[in-house]
C-alpha positions as CSV (number, residue, x, y, z in Angstrom):
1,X,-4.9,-7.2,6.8
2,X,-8.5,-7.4,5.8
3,X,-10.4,-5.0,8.5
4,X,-14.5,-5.7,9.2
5,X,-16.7,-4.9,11.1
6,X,-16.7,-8.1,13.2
7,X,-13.0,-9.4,12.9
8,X,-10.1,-8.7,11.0
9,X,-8.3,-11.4,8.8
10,X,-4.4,-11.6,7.9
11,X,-1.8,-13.6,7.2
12,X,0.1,-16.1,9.4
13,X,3.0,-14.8,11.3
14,X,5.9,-16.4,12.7
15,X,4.7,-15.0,16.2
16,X,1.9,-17.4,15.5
17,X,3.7,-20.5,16.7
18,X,2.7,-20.3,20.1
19,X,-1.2,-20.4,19.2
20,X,-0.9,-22.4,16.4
21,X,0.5,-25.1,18.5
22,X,-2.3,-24.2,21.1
23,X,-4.7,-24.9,18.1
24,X,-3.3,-28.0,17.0
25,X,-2.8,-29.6,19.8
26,X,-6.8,-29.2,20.7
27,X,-9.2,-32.2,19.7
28,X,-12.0,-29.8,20.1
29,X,-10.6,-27.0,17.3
30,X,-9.3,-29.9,15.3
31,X,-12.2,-31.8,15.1
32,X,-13.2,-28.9,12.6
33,X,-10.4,-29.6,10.6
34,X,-11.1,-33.4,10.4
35,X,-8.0,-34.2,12.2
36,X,-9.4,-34.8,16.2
37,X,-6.4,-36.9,16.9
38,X,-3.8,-34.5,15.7
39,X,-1.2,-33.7,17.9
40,X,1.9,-32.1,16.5
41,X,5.5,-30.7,18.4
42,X,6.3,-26.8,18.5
43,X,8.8,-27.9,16.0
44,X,6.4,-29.1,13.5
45,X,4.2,-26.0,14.2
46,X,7.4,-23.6,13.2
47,X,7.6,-26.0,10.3
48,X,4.6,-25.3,9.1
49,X,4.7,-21.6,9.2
50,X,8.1,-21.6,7.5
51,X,6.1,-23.7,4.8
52,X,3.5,-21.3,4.2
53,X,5.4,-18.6,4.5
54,X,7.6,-19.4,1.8
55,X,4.9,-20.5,-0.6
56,X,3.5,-16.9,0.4
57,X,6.7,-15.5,-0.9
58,X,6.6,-17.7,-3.7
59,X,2.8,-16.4,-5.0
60,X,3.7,-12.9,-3.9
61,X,-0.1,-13.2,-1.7
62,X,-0.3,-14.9,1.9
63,X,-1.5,-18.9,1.9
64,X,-2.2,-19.2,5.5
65,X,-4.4,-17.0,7.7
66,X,-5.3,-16.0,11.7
67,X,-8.9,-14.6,11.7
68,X,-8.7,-12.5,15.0
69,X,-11.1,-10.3,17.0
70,X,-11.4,-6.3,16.8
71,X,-9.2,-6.2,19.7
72,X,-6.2,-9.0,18.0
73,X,-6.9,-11.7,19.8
74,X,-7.2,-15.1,17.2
């Protein structure tokens, strides 16, 4: 984990899924990411953090991160 001032940054966890899904499933936050239409199952989310998760292993450095507040919340 990466502590600032402001926020803290680290890498995806599987405990993730839940606001992940939250995340993708919002036109609003993924109109940022140029996919406004995106909506994806709990299964695909879990998916996904398997994905970079083992590509994390694979590089020996994370792939995939949560930037959250000074208090954890993402």
């Amino acid at each position: 984990m990466i502590r600032r001032e402001r926020v803290n940054l680290r890498a995806i966890e599987r405990d993730d899924a839940v606001c992940l899904f939250r995340w993708f499933n919002d036109p609003e936050v993924m109109r940022y990411w140029g996919l406004a239409d995106a909506t994806i199952s709990f299964a695909e989310t879990q998916r996904r953090i398997e994905e970079w998760l083992a590509r994390e292993r694979e590089l020996g450095r994370p792939v995939a991160f949560i930037i959250e507040s000074l208090e954890a919340e993402p």
